[in-house]
VOGU-3710 file (C-alpha; in Angstrom, 3 decimals, decimal comma):
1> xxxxxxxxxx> 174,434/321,186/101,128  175,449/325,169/100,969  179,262/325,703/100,579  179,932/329,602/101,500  181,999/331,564/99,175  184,178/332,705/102,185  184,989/328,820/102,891  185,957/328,572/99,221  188,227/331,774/99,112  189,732/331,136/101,948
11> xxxxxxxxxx> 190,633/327,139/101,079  191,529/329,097/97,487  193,759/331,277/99,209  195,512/329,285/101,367  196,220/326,523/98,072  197,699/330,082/96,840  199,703/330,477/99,139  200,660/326,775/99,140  201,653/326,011/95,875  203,779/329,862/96,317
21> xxxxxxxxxx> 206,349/328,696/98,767  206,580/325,272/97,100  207,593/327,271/93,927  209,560/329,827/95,955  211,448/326,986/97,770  211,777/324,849/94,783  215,084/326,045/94,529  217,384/327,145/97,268  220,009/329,149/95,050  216,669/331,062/93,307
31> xxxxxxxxxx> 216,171/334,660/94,076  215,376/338,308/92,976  217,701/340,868/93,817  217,458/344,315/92,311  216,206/344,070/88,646  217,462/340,512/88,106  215,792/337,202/88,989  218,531/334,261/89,580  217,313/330,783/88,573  221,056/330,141/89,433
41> xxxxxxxxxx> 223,519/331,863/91,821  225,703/330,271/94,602  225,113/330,906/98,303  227,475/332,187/100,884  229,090/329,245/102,142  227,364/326,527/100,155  229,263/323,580/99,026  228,845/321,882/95,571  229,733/318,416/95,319  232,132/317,229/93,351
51> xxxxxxxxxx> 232,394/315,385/90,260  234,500/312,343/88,986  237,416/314,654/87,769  237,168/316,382/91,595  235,357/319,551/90,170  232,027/321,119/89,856  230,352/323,425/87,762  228,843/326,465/89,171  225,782/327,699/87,107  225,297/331,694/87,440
61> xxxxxxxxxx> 221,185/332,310/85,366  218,650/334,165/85,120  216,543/336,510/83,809  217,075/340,814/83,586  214,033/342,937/83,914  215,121/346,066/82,544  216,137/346,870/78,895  219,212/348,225/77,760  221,852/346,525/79,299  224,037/344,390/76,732
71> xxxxxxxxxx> 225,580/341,118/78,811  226,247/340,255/82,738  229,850/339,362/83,814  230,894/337,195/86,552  234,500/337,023/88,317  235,782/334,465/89,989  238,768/334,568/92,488  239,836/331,836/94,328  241,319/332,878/97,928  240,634/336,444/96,783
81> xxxxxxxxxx> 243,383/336,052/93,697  241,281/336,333/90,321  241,357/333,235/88,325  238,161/333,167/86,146  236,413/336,092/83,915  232,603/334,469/81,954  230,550/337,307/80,350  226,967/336,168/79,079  225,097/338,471/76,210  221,716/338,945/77,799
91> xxxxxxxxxx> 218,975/337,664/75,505  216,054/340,492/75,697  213,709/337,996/72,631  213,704/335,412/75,711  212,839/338,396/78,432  216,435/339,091/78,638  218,044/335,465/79,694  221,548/334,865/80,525  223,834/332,104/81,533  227,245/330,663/82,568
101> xxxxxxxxxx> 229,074/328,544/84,874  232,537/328,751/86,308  234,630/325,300/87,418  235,550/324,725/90,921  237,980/322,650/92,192  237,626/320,501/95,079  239,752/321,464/97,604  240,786/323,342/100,563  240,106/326,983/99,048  237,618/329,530/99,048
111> xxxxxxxxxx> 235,786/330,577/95,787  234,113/334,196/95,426  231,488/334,970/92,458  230,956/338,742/92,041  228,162/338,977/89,161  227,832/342,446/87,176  224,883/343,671/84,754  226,790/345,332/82,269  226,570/348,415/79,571  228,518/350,343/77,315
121> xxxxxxxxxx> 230,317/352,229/79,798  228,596/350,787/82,603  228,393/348,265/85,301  226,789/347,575/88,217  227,503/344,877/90,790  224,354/342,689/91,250  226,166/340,152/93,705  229,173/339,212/95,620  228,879/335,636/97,144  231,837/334,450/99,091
131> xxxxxxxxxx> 233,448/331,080/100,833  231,650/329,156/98,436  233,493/325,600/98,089  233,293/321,914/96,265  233,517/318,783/97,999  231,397/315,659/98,978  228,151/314,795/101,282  227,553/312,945/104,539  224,270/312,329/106,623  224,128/311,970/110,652
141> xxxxxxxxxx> 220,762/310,865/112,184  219,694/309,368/115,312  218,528/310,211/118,875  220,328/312,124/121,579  223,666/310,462/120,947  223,728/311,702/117,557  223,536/315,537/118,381  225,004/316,045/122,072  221,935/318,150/122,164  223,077/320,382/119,828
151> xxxxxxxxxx> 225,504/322,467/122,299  229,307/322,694/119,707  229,786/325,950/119,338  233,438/325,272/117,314  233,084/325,495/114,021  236,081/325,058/110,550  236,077/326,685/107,978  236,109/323,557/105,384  232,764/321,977/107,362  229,419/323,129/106,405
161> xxxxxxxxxx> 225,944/322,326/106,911  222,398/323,354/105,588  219,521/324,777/106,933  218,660/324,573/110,694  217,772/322,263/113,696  213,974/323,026/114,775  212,878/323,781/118,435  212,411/321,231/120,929  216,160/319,570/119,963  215,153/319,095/115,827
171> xxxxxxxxxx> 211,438/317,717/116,536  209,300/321,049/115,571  208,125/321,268/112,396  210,409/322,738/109,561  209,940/326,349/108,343  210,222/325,533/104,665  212,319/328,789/104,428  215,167/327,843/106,192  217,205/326,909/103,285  220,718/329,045/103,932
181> xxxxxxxxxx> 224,125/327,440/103,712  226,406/327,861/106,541  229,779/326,923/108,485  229,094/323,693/110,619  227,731/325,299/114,225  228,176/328,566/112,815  226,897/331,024/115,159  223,202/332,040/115,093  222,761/329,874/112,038  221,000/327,102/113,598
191> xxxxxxxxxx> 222,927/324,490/110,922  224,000/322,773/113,948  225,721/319,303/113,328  226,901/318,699/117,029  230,206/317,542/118,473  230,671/314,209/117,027  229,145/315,597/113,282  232,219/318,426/113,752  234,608/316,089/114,812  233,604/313,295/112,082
201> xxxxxxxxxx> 233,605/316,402/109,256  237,056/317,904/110,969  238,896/314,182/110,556  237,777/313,554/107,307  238,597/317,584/105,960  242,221/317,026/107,536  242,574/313,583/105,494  241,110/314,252/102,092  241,617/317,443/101,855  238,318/318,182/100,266
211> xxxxxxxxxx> 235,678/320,092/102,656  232,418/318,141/103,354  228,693/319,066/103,957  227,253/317,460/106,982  223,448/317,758/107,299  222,460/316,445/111,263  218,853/315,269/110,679  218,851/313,621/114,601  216,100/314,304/117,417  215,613/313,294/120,596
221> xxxxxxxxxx> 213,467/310,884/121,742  213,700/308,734/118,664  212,620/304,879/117,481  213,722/303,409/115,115  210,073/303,374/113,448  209,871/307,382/113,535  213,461/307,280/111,190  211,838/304,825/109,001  208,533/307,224/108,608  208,822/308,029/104,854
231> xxxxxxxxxx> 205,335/309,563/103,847  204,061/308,065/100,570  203,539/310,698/98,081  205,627/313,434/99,982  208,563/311,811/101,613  210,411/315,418/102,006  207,303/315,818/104,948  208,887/318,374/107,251  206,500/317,214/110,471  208,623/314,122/110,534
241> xxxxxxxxxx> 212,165/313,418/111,580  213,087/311,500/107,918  211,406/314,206/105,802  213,182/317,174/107,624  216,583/315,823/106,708  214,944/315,016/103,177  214,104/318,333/101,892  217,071/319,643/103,741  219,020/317,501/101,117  217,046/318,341/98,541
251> xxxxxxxxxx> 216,963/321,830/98,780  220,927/321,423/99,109  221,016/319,924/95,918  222,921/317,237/97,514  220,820/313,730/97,507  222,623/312,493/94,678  225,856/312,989/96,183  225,691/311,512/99,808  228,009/308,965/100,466  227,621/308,116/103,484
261> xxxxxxxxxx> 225,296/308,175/106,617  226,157/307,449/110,341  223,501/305,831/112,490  223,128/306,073/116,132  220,026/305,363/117,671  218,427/302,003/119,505  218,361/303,207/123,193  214,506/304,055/122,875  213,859/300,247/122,663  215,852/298,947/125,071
271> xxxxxxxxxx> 213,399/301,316/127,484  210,490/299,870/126,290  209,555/302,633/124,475  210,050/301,481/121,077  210,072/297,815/119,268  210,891/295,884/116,493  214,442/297,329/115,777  215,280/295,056/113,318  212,167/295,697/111,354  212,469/299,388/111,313
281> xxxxxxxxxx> 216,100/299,513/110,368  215,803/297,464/107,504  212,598/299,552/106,490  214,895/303,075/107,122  217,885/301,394/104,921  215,262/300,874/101,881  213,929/304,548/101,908  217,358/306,023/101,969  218,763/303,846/98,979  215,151/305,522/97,409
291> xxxxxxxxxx> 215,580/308,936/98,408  219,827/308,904/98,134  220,810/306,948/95,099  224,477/307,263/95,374  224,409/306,166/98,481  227,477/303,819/99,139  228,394/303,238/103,336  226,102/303,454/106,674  227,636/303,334/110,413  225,719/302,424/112,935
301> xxxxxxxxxx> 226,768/302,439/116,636  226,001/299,563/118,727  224,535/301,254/121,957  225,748/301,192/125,486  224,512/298,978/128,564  221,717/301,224/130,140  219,594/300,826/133,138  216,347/299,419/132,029  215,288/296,282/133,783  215,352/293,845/130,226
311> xxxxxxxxxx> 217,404/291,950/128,058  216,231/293,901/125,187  218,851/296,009/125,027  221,275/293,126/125,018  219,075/292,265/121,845  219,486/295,214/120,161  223,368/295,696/120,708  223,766/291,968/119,269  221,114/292,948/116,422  223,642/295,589/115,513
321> xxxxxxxxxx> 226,455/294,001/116,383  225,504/291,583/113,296  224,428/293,832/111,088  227,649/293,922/108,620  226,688/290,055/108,319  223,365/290,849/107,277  223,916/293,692/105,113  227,265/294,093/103,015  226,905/298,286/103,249  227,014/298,173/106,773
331> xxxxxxxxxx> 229,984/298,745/109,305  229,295/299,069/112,824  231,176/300,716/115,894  231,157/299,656/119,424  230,164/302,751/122,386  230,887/300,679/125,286  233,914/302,006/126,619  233,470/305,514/125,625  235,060/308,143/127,387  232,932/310,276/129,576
341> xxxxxxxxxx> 229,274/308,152/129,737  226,715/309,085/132,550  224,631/305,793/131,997  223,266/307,317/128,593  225,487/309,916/127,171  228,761/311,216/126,754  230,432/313,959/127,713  232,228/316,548/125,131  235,250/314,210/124,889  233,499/310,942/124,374
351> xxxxxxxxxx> 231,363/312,993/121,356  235,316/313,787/119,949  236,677/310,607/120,321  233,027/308,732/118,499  233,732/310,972/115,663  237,096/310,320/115,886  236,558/306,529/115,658  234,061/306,543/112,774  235,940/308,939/110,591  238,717/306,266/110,793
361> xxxxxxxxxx> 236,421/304,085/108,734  234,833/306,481/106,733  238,646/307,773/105,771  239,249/304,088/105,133  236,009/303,311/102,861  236,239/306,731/101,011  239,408/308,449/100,821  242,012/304,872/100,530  243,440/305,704/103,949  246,037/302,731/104,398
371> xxxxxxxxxx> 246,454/302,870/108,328  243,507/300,761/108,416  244,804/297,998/111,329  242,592/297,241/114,276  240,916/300,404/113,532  237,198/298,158/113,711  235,568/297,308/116,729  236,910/293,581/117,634  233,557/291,537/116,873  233,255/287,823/117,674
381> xxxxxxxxxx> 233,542/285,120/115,215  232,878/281,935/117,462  233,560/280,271/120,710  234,388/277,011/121,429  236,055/274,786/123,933  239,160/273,531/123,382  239,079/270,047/124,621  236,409/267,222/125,566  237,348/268,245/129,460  235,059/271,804/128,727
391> xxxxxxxxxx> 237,211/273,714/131,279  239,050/276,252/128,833  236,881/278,432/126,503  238,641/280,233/123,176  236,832/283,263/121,488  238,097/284,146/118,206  237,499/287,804/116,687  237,951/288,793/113,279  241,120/287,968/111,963  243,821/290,761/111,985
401> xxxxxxxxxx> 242,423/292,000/115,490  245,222/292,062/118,292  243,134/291,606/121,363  244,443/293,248/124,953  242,826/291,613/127,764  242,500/294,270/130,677  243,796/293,974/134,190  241,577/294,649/137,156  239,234/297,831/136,951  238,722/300,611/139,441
411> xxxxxxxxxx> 235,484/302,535/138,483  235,961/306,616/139,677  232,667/306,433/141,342  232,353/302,999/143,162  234,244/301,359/145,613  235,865/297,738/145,042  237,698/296,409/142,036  235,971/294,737/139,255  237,574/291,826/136,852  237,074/291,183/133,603
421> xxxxxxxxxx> 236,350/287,255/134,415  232,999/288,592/135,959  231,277/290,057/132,919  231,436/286,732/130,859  228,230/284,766/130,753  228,188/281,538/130,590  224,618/279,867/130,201  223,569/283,641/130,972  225,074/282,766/135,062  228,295/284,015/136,576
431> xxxxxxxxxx> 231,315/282,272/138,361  232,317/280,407/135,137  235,986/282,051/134,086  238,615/282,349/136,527  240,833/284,142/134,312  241,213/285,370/130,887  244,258/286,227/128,386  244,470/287,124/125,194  246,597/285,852/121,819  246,191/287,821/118,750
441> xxxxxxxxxx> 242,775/287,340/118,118  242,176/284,997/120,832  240,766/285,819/124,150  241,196/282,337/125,995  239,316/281,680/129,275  239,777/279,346/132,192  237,248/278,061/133,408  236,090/276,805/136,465  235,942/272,971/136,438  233,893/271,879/133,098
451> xxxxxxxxxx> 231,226/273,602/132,026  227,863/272,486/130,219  226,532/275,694/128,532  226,385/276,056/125,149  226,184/279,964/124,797  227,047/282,480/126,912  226,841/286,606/127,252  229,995/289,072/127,159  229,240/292,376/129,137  225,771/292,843/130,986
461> xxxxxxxxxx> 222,673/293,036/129,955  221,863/296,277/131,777  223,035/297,901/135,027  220,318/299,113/137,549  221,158/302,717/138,293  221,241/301,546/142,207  223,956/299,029/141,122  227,280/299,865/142,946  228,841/299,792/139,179  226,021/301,965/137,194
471> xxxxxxxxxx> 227,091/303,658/134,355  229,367/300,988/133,183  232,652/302,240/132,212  234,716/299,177/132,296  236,288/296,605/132,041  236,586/295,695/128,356  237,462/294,001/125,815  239,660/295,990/123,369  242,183/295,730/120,367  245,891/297,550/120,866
481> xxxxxxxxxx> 244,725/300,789/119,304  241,873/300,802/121,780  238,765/300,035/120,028  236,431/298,314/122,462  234,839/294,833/121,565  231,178/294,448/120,982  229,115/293,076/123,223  227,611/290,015/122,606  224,247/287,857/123,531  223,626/284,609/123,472
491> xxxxxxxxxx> 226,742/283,503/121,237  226,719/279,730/120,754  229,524/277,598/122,185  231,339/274,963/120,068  233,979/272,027/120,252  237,172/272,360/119,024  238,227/270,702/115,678  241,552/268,737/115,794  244,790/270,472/114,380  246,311/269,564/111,164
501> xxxxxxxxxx> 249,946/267,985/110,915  251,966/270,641/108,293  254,744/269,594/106,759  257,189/272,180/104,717  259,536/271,480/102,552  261,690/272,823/99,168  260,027/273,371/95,750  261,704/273,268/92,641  261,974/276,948/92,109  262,964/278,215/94,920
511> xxxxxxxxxx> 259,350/277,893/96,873  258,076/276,039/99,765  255,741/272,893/99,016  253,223/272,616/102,089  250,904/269,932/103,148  248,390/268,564/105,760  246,554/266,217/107,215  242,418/266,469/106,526  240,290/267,054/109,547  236,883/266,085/110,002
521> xxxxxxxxxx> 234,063/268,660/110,214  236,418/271,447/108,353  235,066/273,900/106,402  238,639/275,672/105,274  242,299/276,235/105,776  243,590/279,452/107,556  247,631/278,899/106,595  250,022/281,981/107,945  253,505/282,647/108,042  255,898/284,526/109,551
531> xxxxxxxxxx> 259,627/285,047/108,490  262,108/285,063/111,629  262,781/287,243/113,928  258,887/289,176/112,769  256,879/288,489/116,253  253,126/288,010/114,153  251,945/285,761/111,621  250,360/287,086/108,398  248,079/284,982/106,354  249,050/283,117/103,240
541> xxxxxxxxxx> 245,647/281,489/101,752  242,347/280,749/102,971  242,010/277,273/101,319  238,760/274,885/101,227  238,190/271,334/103,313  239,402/269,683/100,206  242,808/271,195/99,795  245,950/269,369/101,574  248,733/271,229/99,584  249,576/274,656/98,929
551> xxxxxxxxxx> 253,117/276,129/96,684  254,343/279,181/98,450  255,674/281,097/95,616  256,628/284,317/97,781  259,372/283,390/99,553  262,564/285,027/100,822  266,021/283,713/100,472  268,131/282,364/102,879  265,710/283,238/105,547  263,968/280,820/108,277
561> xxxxxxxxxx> 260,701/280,797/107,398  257,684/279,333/110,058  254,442/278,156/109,274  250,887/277,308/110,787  247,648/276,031/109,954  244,610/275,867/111,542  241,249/274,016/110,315  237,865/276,372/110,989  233,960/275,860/109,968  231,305/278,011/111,431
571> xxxxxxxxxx> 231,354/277,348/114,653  234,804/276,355/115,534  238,431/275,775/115,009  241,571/274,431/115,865  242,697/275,192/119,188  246,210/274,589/118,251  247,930/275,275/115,196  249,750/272,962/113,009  253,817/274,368/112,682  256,044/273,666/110,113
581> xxxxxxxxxx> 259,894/276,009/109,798  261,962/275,260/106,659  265,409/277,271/105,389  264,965/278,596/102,340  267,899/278,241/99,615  270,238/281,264/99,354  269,569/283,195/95,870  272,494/284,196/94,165  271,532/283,154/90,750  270,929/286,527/90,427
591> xxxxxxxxxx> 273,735/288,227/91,492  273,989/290,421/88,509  270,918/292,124/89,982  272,041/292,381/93,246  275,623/293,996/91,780  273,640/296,330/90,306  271,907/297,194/93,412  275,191/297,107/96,230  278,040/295,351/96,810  279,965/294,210/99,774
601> xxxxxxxxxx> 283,707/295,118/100,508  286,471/294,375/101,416  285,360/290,469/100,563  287,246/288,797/101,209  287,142/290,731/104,646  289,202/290,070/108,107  287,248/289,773/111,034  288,673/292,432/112,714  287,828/294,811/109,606  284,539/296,540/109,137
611> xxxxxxxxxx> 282,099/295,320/106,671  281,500/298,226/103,926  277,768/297,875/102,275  277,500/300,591/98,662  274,595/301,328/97,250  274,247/302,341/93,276  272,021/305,061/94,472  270,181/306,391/97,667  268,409/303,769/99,908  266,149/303,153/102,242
621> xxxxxxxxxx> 265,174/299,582/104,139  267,250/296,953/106,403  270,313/295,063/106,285  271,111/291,709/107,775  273,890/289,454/108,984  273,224/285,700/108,679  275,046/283,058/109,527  275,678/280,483/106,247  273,045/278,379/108,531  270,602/281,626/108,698
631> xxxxxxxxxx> 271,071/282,875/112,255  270,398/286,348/112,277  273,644/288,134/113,511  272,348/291,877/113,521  269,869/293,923/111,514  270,477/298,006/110,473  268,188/300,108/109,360  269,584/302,807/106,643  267,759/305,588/105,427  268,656/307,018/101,825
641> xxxxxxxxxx> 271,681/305,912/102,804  274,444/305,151/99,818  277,746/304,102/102,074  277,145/302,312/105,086  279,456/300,463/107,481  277,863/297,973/109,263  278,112/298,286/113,009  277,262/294,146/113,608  280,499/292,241/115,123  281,032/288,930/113,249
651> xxxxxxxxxx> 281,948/286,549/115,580  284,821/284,350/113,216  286,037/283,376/110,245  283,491/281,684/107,704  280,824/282,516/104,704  277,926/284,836/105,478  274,989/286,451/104,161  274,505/290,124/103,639  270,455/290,784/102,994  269,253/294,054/102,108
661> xxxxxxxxxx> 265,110/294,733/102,731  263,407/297,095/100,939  259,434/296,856/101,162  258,237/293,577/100,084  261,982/293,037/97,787  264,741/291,241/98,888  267,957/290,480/98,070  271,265/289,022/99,053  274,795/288,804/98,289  277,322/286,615/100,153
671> xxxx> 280,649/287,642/101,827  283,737/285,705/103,546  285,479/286,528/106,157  289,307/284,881/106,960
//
């Protein structure tokens, strides 16, 4: 066989060229310009992530070409005020190295590097990089619904991004030299992160105050198997959706220091046009822990009802309904409900409020934000029916939800009304529920007559787009700050265990001894408690099957105090609680405490004379008027308050209790009236 020298030049020339842009690229903040070659130098715009101590080091190194010059300078300013001055001899026996770094803070504030060769007498400015800022690392990937096509043009200053989105909506090939650091949907940049990437980076900026690099590695027409395409031996492959984002990263400098990654993908399969979501997920999950070792949270959103003739979809939604059950670094957010959906995306406003709604968690998970209440997607627990007659059904959601249960629905582009009682499944047929409520987090059907199934469906499986309802839009299950349920398929119906008889009564030490009857098939013991006039229960103890007493150590004085129990295993639980109310004692063993804190005057008082409450120093919190029996006569609120006359009438002559609140402390003192 004759190999011609022109075939080997040119396969020589093009391994050349090859193994060139590899080493050109290897680096994104490496570059020549003038006489100097940076191994090291910060990019307009880029963001360094942050360290433990909420810093980061910015290196500034590399090599001058021309002799004579004696050390290079760099100044830092930080929003254009000069805060930093390094200087770095240049080392002409190692072909004239130099090096420094300069410490960043993380926060909301530009940083400027202007880098001088210097000589006696003489400088001259090699570099002035600007907006260049520290902060942390997210990932967004997916189909469609994770860009909005690509179409934000907003942008803020604190959200960035890194290199571009290819042609045909991110599915072309990358150009390996797109590696430039830019504002998030900065004009003519091409680091496009779309609406809800802006919105997600916007919340999280505005609650951390640290800025955030978002790199959107989604395109269109997606399956789940082409974002779990890692290619063995070269996984930063830019002909594939998963290596694209990859040497994005990379060339970032950022894989070590993504957190977090949101998800949103699955609608391919439910067309038919994909399969084995499970599979491919938990394939995906493996080769990001690989390629992102710091990696600590993914989000995935469960997908919409579409229009495809299956119950696939239905499958998928339920897959990832489940999947913070099946994997521990998983939280998922419903899209039904979402404002502005055409049967399979959103408008500009739904984008805002789904990055609005997953920032809530990620804010939660990252940053300690402590408004955290019903801000998760109400997912089902069990179902079960409440009594042998099978004619009321009670669906329990995760504990801490308070369910809404929505009154009839008038779709904007359909005629008739629809009702809530339609969409529930029972045995996968309709007709079952004739109405529906909802108690904390309880939704509690009535049924029609008594039913035999022994799973049923919440929400369709699809709606044909020449259904009088397509594009489903309501109604829905939802919580009180408006975060819609998950759908569910094929959720298993159970029978009701019986409810424990509580009993309360007074410790020793001023607690509350409780106790209960066993009941068969229990797993555990949900006890909760309120304290009188509070409207909701909060939970005490989880306890095991074994347990029939419990010491309440945490208790109030001189307050009515209420308590329930329930008995739950997997698949069901009580459908009525077990209620116990006791009186606590009145504390005023220590009333040296409390003098310290306030006292009461005049005391003894007249009725007819206002009650006078002084504080030692500024407070904030409630007051209360009991009764000696623990009726509450009136409750105040004061606010670094150190006088206060009470504005509560007291009905008559007798002893009664003056309770000051303040957080989870509590304390009382007693006054009588004549």
């Amino acid at each position: 066989m004759k190999i011609k020298f022109s075939e080997v030049w040119n396969q020589s020339i093009f391994l050349f060229t090859a193994l060139f842009f590899i080493h050109l690229y290897n680096d994104a903040s490496a570059e020549k310009i003038q006489f100097i070659n940076f191994n090291k130098l910060p990019q307009d715009y880029q963001l360094y992530p942050r360290d433990e101590k909420n810093e980061a080091n910015i290196p500034v190194s590399g090599f001058v070409e021309r002799s004579g010059y004696s050390y290079v300078s760099v100044i830092v300013y930080r929003n254009e005020t000069l805060v930093q001055y390094l200087r770095s001899p240049i080392n002409y026996t190692e072909r004239g190295s130099f090096g420094t770094s300069a410490k960043i803070k993380a926060e909301l504030a530009d940083y400027r590097f202007k880098v001088y060769v210097c000589k006696t007498g003489d400088s001259t400015l090699i570099a002035d990089r600007q907006n260049v800022v520290s902060g942390d690392a997210y990932l967004l990937t997916g189909q469609s619904n994770s860009t909005g096509f690509f179409t934000e043009k907003q942008t803020n200053k604190y959200c960035r991004s890194f290199g571009k989105i290819t042609g045909n909506l991110n599915t072309d090939t990358y150009n390996p030299a797109d590696t430039l650091w830019a504002l998030s949907n900065q004009e003519n940049s091409g680091a496009l992160v779309g609406t809800m990437g802006l919105e997600m980076q916007r919340q999280l900026v505005e609650i951390s105050g640290v800025p955030n690099c978002l790199i959107n590695g989604g395109f269109h027409w997606s399956s789940a198997e082409s974002h779990s395409r890692r290619t063995e031996g070269n996984p930063a492959d830019m002909n594939n959706g998963y290596g694209r984002m990859l040497y994005r990263a990379q060339k970032a400098g950022l894989t070590r220091a993504v957190r977090g990654l949101v998800f949103r993908q699955g609608e391919t399969e439910a067309y038919h046009e994909g399969s084995n979501w499970e599979g491919y997920f938990d394939l995906f999950r493996k080769n990001l822990y690989i390629d992102y070792p710091n990696l600590q949270k993914l989000y995935v959103f469960q997908i919409d009802i579409i229009y495809y003739n299956s119950p696939i979809g239905a499958i998928v939604r339920d897959y990832q309904r489940r999947l913070p059950q099946i994997y521990p670094d998983v939280s998922s957010i419903a899209s039904v409900g979402t404002t502005g959906y055409d049967g399979l995306h959103y408008s500009r406003e739904g984008n805002i409020q789904s990055g609005q709604e997953v920032a809530r968690l990620m804010a939660r998970d990252f940053y300690q934000r402590k408004d955290t209440l019903n801000i998760n997607s109400p997912n089902v627990q069990k179902a079960f029916y409440s009594s042998n007659e099978n004619n009321r059904l009670i669906i329990t959601f995760d504990e801490n939800q308070e369910l809404l249960y929505p009154e009839a629905y008038k779709p904007e582009y359909a005629d008739g009304i629809l009702q809530m009682k339609d969409f529930f499944y029972l045995g996968g047929g309709t007709g079952a529920v004739l109405s529906g409520t909802a108690e904390g987090n309880r939704i509690i059907l009535e049924l029609n007559g008594k039913q035999s199934a022994r799973e049923f469906n919440y929400l369709p499986n699809y709606i044909e787009a020449a259904a009088p309802y397509f594009r489903y839009t309501g109604p829905y299950l939802k919580n009180k700050l408006g975060m819609r349920a998950f759908s569910f398929f094929q959720m298993p119906i159970g029978d009701a265990l019986s409810s424990p008889a509580l009993e309360a009564r007074p410790g020793t030490d001023h607690d509350v001894i409780l106790t209960w009857s066993g009941v068969p098939g229990a797993n555990s013991y949900v006890l909760e408690r309120r304290t009188n006039p509070e409207s909701t229960y909060k939970s005490v103890a989880i306890l095991p099957s074994p347990t029939r007493t419990y010491r309440d150590n945490i208790v109030p004085g001189g307050q009515r105090l209420q308590y329930r129990i329930k008995a739950v295993n997997t698949t069901a639980e009580s459908a009525e609680f077990g209620n116990a109310e006791i009186m606590t004692d009145i504390i005023l063993g220590t009333q040296k405490e409390v003098n310290q804190l306030f006292f009461v005057y005049p005391n003894p008082s007249h009725s007819r004379e206002g009650v006078m409450v002084h504080f030692a120093r500024p407070s904030s919190g409630k007051i209360s008027i009991l009764s000696q029996s623990g009726n509450l006569l009136g409750v105040e609120t004061i606010n670094q308050q150190t006088t206060v006359k009470l504005k509560t009438t007291i009905p008559g002559q007798g002893f009664y209790l003056i309770r000051y609140e303040s957080g989870t402390q509590s304390y009382v003192s007693g006054i009588i009236v004549k």
